[in-house]
ROVEX-821575 format. One line per field, with one value per residue (C-alpha): residue number from 1; residue in one letter; y, x, z. Coordinates in steps of 0.2 Angstrom, whole numbers, always signed. Each point is the difference from the previous one (the first is absolute). Layout:
BEGIN
k NUM ...
r A ...
v Y ...
u X ...
w Z ...
// end
This chain:
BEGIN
k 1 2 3 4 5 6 7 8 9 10 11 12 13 14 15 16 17 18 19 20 21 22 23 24 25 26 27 28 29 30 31 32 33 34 35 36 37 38 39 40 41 42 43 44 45 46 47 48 49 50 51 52 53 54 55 56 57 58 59 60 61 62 63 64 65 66 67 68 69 70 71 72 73 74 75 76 77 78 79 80 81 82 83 84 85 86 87 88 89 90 91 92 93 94 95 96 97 98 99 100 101 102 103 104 105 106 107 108 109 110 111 112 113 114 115 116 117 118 119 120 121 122 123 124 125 126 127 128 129 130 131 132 133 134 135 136 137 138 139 140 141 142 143 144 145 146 147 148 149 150 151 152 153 154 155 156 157 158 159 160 161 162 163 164 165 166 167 168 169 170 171 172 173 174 175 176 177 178 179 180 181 182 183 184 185 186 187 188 189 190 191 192 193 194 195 196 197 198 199 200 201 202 203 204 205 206 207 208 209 210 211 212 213 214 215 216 217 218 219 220 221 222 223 224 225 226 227 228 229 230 231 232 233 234 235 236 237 238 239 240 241 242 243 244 245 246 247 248 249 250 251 252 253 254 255 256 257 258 259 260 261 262 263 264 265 266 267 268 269 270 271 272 273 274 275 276 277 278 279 280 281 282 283 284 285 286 287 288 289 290 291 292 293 294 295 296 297 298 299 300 301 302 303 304 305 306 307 308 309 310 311 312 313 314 315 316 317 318 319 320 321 322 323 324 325 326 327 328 329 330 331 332 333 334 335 336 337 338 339 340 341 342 343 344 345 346 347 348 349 350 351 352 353 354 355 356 357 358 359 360 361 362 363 364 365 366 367 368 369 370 371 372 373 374 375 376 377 378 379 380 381 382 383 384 385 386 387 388 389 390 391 392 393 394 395 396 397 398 399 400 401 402 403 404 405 406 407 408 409 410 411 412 413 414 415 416 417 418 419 420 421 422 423 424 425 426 427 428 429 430 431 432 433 434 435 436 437 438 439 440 441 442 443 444 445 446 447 448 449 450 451 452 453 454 455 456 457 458 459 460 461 462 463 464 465 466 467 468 469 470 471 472 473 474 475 476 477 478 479 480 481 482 483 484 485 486 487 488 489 490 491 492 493 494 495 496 497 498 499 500 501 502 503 504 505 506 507 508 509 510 511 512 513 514 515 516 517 518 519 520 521 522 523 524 525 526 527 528 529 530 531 532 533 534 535 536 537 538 539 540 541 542 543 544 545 546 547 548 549 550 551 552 553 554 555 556 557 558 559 560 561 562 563 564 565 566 567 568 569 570 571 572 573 574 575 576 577 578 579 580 581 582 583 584 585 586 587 588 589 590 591 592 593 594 595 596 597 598 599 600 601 602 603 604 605 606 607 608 609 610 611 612 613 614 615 616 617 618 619 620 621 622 623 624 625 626 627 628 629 630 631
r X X X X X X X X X X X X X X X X X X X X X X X X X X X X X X X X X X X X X X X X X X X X X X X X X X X X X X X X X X X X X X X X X X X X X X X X X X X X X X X X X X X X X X X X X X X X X X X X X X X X X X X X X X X X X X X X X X X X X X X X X X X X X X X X X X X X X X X X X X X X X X X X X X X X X X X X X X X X X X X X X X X X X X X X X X X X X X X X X X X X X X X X X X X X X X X X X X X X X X X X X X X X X X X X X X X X X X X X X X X X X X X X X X X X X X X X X X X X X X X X X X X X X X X X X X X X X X X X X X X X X X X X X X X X X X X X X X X X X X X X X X X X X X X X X X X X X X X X X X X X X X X X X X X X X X X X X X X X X X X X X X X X X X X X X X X X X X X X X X X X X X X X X X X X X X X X X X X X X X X X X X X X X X X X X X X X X X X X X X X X X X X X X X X X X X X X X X X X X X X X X X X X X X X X X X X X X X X X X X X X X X X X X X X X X X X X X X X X X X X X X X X X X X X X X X X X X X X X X X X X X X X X X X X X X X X X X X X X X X X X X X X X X X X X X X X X X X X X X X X X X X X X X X X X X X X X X X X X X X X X X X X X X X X X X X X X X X X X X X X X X X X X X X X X X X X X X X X X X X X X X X X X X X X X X X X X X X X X X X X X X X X X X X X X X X X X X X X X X X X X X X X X X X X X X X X X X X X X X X X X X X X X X X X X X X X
v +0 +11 -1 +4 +17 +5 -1 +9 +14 +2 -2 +15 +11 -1 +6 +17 +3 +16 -4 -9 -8 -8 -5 -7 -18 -2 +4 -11 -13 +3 +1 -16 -8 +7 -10 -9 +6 +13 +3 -3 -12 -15 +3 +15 +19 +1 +13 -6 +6 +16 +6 -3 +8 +16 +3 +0 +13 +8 +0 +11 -4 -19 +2 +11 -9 -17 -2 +13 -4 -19 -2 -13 -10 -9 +11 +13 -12 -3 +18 +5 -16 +2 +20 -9 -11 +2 +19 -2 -11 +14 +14 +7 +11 -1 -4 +12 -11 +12 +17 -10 -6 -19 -3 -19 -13 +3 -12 +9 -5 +3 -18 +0 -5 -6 +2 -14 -11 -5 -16 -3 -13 -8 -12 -8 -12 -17 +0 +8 +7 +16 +14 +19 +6 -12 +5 +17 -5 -13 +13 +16 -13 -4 +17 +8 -15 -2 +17 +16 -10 -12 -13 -18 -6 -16 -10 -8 -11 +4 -21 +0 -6 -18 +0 +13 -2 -10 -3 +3 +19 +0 -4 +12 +16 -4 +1 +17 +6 -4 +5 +18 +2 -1 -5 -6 -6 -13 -14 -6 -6 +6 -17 -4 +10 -8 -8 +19 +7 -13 +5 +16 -1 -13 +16 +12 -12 -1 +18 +3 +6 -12 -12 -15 +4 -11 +15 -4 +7 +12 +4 +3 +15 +6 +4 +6 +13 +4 +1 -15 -9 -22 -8 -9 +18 -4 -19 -8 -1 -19 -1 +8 -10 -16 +6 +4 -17 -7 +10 -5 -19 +2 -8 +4 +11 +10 +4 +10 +13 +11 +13 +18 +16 +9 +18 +13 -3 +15 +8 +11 -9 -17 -13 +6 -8 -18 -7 -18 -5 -21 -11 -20 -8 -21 +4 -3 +12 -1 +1 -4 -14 -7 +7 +16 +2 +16 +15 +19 +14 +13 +14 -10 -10 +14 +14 -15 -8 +19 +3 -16 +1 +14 +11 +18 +7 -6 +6 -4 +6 +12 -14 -2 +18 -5 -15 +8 +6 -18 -7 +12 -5 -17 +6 +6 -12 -13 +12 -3 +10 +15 -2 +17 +0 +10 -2 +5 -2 -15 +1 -2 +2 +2 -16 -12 -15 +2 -13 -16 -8 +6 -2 -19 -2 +8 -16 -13 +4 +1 +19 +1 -12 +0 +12 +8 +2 +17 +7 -4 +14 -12 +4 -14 +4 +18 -6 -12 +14 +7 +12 +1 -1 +17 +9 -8 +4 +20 +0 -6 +14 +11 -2 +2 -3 +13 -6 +8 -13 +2 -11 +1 -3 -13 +11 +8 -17 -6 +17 -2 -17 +7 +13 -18 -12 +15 +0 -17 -10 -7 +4 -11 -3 -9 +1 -4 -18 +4 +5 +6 +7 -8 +15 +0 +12 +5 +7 -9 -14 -16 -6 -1 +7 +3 +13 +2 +16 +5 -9 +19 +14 +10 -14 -8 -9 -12 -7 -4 -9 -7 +9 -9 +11 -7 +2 -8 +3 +3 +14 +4 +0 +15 +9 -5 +5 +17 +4 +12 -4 +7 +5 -1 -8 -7 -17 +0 -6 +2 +16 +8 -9 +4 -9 -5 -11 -8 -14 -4 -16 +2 -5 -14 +5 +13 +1 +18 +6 +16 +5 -2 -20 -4 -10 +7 -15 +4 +17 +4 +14 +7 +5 +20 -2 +18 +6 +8 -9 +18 +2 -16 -1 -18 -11 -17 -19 -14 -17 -8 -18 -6 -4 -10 +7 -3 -3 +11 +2 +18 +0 +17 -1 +12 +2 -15 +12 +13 +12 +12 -4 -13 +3 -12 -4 -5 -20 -3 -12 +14 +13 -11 +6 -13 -2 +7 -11 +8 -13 +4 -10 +11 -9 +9 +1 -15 +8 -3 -19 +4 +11 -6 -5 +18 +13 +14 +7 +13 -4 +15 +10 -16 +5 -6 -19 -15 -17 -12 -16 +0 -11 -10 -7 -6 +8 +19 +11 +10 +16 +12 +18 +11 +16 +19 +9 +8 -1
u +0 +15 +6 -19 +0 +14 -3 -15 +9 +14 -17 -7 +13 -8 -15 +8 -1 -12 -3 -16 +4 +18 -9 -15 +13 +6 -20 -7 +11 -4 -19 +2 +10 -15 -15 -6 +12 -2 +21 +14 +10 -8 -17 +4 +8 +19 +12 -5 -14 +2 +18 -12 -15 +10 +7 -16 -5 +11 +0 -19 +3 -2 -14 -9 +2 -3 -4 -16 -5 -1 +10 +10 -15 +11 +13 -14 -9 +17 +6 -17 +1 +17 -6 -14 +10 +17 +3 +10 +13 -1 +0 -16 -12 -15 -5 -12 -13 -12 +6 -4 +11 +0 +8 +0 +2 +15 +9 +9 -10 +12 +4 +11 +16 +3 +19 +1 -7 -17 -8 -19 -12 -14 -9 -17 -10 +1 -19 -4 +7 +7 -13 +1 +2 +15 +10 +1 +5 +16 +2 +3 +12 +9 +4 +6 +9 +10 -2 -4 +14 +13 -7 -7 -19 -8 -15 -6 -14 -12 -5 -8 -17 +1 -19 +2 +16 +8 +16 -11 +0 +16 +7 -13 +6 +17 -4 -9 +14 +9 -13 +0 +19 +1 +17 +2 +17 -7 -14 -5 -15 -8 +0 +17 +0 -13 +11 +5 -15 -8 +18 -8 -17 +6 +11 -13 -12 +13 +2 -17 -1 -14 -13 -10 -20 -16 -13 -12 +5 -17 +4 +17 -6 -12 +13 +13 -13 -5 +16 -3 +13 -1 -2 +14 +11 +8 +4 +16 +11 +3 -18 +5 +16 -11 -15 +15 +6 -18 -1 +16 -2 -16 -12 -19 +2 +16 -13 -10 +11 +13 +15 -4 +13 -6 +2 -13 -19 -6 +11 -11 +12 -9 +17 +5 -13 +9 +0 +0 +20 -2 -14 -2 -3 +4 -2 +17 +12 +4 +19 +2 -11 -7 +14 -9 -20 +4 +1 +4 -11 +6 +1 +13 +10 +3 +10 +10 +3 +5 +11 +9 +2 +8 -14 +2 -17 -16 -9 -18 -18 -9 -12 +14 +1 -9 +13 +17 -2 -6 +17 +11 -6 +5 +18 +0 -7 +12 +17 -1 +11 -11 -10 -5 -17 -6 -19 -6 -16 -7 -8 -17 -10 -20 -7 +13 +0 +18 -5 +7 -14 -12 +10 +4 -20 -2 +13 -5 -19 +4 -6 +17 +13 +13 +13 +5 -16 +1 -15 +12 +10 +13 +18 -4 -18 +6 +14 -10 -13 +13 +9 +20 +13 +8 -16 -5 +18 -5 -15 +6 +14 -11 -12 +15 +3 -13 -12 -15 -16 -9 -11 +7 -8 +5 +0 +17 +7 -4 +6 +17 +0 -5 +14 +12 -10 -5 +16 +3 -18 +0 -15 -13 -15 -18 -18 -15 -5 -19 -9 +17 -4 +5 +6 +6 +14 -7 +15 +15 +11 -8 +16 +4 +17 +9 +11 +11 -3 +3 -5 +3 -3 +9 +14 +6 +13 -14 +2 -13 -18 -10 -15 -11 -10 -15 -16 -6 +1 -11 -3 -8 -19 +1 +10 -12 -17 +9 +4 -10 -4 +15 +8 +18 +11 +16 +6 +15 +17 -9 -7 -17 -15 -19 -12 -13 -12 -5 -10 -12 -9 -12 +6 -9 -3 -10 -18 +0 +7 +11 +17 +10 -8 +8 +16 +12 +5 +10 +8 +7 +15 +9 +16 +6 +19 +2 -11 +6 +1 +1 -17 -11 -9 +0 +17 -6 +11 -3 +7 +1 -6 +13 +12 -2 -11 +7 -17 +2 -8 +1 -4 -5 -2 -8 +2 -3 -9 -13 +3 +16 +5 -7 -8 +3 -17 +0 +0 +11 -15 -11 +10 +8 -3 -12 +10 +19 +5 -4 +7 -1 +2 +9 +13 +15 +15 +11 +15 -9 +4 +16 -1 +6 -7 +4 +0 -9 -6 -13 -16 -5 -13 -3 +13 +15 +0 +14 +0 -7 -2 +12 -6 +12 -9 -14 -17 -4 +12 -4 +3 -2 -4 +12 -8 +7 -7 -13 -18
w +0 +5 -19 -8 +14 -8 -18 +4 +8 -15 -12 +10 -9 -17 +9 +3 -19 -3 -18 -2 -14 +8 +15 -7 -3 +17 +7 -13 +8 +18 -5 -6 +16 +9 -6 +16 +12 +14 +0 -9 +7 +12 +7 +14 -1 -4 -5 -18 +4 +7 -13 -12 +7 +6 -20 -7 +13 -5 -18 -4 -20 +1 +15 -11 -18 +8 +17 +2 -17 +3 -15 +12 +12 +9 +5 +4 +10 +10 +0 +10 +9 +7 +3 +11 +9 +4 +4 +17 -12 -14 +11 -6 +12 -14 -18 -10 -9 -12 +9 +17 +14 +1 +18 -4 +13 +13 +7 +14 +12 +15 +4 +17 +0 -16 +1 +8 -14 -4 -1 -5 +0 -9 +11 -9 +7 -12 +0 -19 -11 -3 -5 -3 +18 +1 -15 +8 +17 -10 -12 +13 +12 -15 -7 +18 +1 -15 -9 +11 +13 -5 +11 +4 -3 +9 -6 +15 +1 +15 +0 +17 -5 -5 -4 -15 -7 -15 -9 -15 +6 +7 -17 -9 +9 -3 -18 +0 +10 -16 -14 +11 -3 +20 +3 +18 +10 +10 +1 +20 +10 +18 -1 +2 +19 +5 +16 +2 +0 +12 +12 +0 +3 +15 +7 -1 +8 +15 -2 +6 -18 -8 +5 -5 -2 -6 -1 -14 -15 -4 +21 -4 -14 +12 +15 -12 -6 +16 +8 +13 +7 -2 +16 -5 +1 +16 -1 +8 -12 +4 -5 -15 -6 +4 -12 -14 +2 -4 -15 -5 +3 -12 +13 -2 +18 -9 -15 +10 +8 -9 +6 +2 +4 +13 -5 +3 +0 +6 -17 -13 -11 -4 -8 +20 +6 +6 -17 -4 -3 +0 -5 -1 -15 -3 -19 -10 -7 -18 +7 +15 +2 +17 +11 +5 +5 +6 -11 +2 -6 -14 +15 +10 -12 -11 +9 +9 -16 -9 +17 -3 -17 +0 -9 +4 -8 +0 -15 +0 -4 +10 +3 +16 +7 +15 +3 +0 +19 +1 -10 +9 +16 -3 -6 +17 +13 -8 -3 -18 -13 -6 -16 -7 -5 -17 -7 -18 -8 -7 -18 +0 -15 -4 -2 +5 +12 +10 +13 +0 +6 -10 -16 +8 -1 -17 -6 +10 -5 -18 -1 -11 -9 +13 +7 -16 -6 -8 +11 +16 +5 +4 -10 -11 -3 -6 -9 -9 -3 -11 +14 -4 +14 -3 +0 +17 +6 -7 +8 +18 -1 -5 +17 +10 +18 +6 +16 -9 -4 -13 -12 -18 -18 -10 -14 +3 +5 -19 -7 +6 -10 -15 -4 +1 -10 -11 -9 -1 -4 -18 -8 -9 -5 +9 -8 +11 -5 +3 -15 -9 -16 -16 -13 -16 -8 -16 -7 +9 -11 -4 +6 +20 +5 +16 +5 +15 +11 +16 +16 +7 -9 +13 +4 -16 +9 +8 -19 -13 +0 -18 -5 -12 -15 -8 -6 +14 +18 +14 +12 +17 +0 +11 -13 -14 +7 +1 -18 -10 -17 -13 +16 -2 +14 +3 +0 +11 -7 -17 -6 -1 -5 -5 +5 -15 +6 +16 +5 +15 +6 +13 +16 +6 +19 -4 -8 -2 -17 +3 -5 +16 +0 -17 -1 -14 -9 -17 -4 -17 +1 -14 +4 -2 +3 -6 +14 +18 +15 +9 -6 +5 +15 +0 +3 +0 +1 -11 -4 -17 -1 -9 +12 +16 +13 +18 +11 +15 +18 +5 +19 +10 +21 +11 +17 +14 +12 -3 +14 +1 +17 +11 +17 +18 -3 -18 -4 -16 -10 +1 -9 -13 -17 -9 -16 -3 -16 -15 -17 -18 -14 -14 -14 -2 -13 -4 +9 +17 -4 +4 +18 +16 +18 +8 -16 +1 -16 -4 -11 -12 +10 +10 +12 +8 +6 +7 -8 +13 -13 -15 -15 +3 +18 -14 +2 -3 +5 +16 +4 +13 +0 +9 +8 -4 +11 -11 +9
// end
């Protein structure tokens, strides 16, 4: 990586040039090193980067010839990007964006004693899969970690609930970590301190620190809330070391009591209020076996585990504000190192299902196709939604580490996708498969020929696709019930065209005769190449049928949920959307035959889509509409 840095940095030299037309090469080629990548070398800020960054600031001629004009997307993409994101490494107070100051997200959040070194940690539960909220948190831990701090990053996995947890999962988020360019140091388990963690919780029973209690679990909720203290509070602590070692044997007696820290219960603070720290469960651990029936809660094992570990700041949601007093005093009462503790905001969206339980149910009930179905929010149902890694990397950055909640729009997720796949998405062909019209070229060639154009107007390095000519092709029924007669349109990738004659059939689902019931079924066009496209209103796809139509299923989704945000009180069946899968059946241009598991292509005026189901799976091919951000 050291060697690509610096070629960039020597490469940012030519940038300097002030003649648009001798810097138009060099930007050309950094354009085209930019498609799908938010920096220039690797997948976080370097000093490629920023040497590159800071010339093109500086140079007013090539930002106005090719960056403001959009002449160059990509590098105009990454200029405002990097703009966005990384000012405290570029030295840059603001950016103005349309005559306005665009403050952008700051990282200088004032992290104590980061001198000292700074080590991070993502600790996920193996009970699910990564969705949305997640990314954010690995993402955020990740970046502080390895690029605002040359520092360390731990995946841990919080596996203290044998009765949830797989290795299915465990192996699942590992994977998204990877998918979301998050590069971590270091792999380990709270289940490998599990004899530690049960040391403790023995010491602070002796300490007079934590007790053993069998209040009912709805009494338990009640006295919490009302600040009452267990009968159970002021037990012997022999008493209490004999209950743990019931619940630790696994006995039916142990199953009924578990470990509580006596801290504060008359506290306005309620994770103060003698929290549960150990429970009993027989059940066996996807690692560890039968060994242990005992295991520690989240609020306990976590700040022992991030004390012993050597974790410095504990980056976490706001979700957690009212529990760091909580993990501090347990830094405290057992003379742990000190963990700093750091909270952000967790990205919530309109419409969207972040619980794991829930999203658990909606699998397990068959609401949706698994875990990366592309209504999950999960990392993989977004990804396979058609959601690219760098733009989810952009977007994260772009929220920041601020504290502030708030519940976003999809849309501008989406929007951030589209100016990378923009660029990049070959364009073809698809017409509706329902009532397609048959239409006959009056004046084309008897002869069928094929030319090669462009698969990107716009980027002609993507390479070439076929387009068939002939007098017979079909078109969108759509598109024909709104042609005029004689009116003159335009047949994209061909010419104009005038339409001449069209023919109608009733439509048999209705009785009543009127225009808007009859189905168009033959046109006849005669083609007016001379004509100018500038001029028609009308810009319409068609297929020849003289070449191999590739049968497609277009798919749409709408949202799982009907309401915005979900109250305590609301039960998930009852505001599921009734139908969210919307399928098409359209045939498309024989170059589809050839696309990929993954590509992401764009359909004239149907939109942009990702290859589910190539042909070569057998079967249509499937594809799935990706979201822009337009309403």
């Amino acid at each position: 990586m050291g060697d690509q840095i610096q070629e960039w940095k020597q490469r940012a030299e030519a940038l300097k040039l002030t003649n648009p037309k001798q810097v138009e090469g060099p930007l050309g080629e950094l354009n085209d090193h930019l498609t799908l990548r938010s920096h220039i070398v690797g997948y976080s800020l370097t000093e490629a980067d920023t040497a590159v960054w800071t010339v093109l600031k500086a140079n007013h001629a090539a930002t106005s010839a090719f960056i403001k004009s959009g002449r160059m997307v990509n590098v105009a993409r990454w200029f405002n990007f990097i703009a966005d994101t990384a000012q405290p490494a570029i030295d840059l107070p603001s950016r103005t964006k349309g005559g306005a100051v665009d403050e952008g997200a700051s990282y200088d959040i004032g992290l104590p004693d980061t001198e000292k070194g700074v080590v991070t940690r993502f600790p996920p539960e193996p009970s699910g899969y990564l969705h949305i909220g997640h990314a954010k948190a690995a993402y955020l831990n990740y970046y502080f970690a390895h690029i605002k701090y040359d520092g360390k990053m731990i995946v841990r996995f919080d596996d203290t609930n044998p009765s949830k947890e797989k290795q299915e999962y465990q192996d699942a988020i590992l994977e998204d970590c990877e998918l979301l360019g998050v590069k971590y140091d270091q792999v380990t388990y709270t289940s490998d301190y599990f004899q530690d963690l049960y040391e403790r919780c023995v010491q602070m029973i002796k300490d007079g620190n934590a007790y053993a209690d069998n209040t009912p679990q709805e009494q338990l909720r009640k006295e919490r809330e009302e600040r009452i203290e267990s009968s159970h509070r002021g037990d012997a602590v022999d008493d209490n070391l004999a209950h743990f070692e019931e619940m630790k044997k696994g006995t039916e007696e142990g199953t009924k009591w578990f470990i509580r820290a006596k801290i504060d219960m008359s506290s306005n603070n309620g994770a103060m209020r003698d929290p549960v720290i150990y429970r009993c469960n027989p059940q066996a651990h996807h690692r560890t076996g039968s060994t242990w029936k005992i295991y520690p809660t989240y609020d306990f094992a976590c700040p022992i585990v991030d004390s012993v570990e050597g974790v410095t700041h504990a980056l976490r949601t706001t979700e957690y504000n009212d529990r760091d007093i909580q993990y501090q005093w347990f830094i405290k009462t057992l003379g742990l190192r000190k963990v700093h503790n750091w909270n952000f905001s967790r990205m919530n969206f309109i419409r969207t299902l972040l619980s794991k339980r829930k999203l658990t149910k909606l699998v397990d009930t068959g609401k949706v196709w698994g875990w990366d179905d592309p209504r999950m929010a999960t990392v993989r149902g977004i990804n396979r939604r058609g959601m690219t890694v760098p733009a989810l990397q952009e977007f994260i950055l772009k929220q920041g580490p601020s504290k502030n909640i708030n519940l976003m729009d999809w849309a501008s997720f989406w929007a951030t996708n589209k100016k990378f796949i923009d660029p990049v998405a070959a364009r073809y062909t698809a017409v509706e498969t329902d009532n397609k019209v048959a239409c006959t070229v009056l004046s084309a060639p008897e002869a069928t020929r094929t030319e090669e154009k462009d698969v990107h107007a716009k980027n002609p390095e993507l390479g070439k696709k076929k387009v068939v000519f002939s007098k017979n092709i079909i078109l969108d029924q759509a598109d024909a019930q709104s042609f005029a007669a004689d009116e003159e349109i335009t047949l994209m990738n061909w010419g104009n065209a005038i339409v001449r004659k069209k023919s109608y059939s009733l439509n048999p689902l209705n009785l009543v005769k009127s225009s808007d019931q009859k189905i168009v079924t033959g046109l006849e066009l005669e083609l007016h190449l001379q004509g100018d496209v500038k001029t028609t209103a009308k810009k319409v796809t068609w297929l020849s049928t003289d070449q191999e139509l590739i049968p497609i299923t277009l798919f749409d989704f709408d949202f799982l949920i009907t309401k915005d945000k979900l109250g305590e009180d609301d039960q998930l069946e009852d505001v599921l959307t009734e139908v969210t899968e919307f399928k098409t059946e359209a045939l498309a241009d024989c170059n589809v035959a050839e696309l990929k598991k993954g590509d992401i292509v764009q359909f004239d005026r149907k939109g942009f889509f990702r290859i589910d189901q190539p042909m070569l799976h057998g079967g249509n091919v499937q594809a799935f509409q990706i979201p822009t951000g337009k309403k």
